[in-house]
N, C-alpha and C positions, 0 to 999 in steps of 0.2 A: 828860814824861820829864825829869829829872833825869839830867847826866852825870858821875858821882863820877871824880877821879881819887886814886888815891893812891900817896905813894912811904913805902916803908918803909928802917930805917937797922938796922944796919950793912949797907952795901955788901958783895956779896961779889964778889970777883973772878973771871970764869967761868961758875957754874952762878949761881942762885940761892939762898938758904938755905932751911930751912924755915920761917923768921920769914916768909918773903917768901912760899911756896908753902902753907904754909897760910891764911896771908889770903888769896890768890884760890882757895882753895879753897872758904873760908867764903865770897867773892861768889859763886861758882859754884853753889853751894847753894842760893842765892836764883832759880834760875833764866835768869841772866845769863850773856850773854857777857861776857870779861873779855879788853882788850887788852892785853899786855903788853908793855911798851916798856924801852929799856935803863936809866932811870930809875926808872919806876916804871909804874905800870898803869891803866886806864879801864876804867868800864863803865856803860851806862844801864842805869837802873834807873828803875819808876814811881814817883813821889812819896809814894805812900804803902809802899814799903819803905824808903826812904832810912835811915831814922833805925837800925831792925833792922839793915839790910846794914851801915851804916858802924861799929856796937856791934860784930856778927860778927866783919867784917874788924880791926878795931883789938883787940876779944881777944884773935882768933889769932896775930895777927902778935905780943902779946907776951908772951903764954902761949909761944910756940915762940922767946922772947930777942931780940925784936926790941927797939931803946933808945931811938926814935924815929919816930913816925908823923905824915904830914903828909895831910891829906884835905879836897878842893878838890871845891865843890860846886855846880853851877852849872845853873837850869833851861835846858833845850833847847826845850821844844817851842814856848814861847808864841813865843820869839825866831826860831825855823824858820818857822812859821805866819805869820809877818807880823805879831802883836797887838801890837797898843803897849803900852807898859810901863806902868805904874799908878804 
């Protein structure tokens, strides 16, 4: 598993914008849970969506005016598992 996080820009004060609720819209499409935190949001995703999910989510958010997207990508499972690193 792969655990993507991503924060989208501009900031809104309050709610969220659409730039921001339709990219975790687009992760949630893919089958995922999507956390959403006051920054920005997470979600594991298998290694072989990764590349789709993060295309999706980075569309949406600026297809709907988002002017900045930041996306953090980092395997989970081998480092959870105990497997040494290569």
């Amino acid at each position: 598993m792969v655990l993507i996080e991503f924060t989208i820009e501009p900031f809104v004060e309050g709610q969220p914008g659409s730039h921001v609720t339709a990219a975790i819209d687009a992760a949630r499409a893919h089958g995922v849970g999507v956390e959403i935190g006051p920054f920005g949001s997470s979600c594991l995703v298998p290694a072989a969506q990764v590349g789709s999910l993060v295309a999706d989510v980075t569309n949406a958010a600026f297809v709907n005016g988002a002017t900045h997207v930041s996306v953090h990508a980092e395997r989970v499972d081998d480092v959870q598992s105990g497997a040494s690193e290569i």
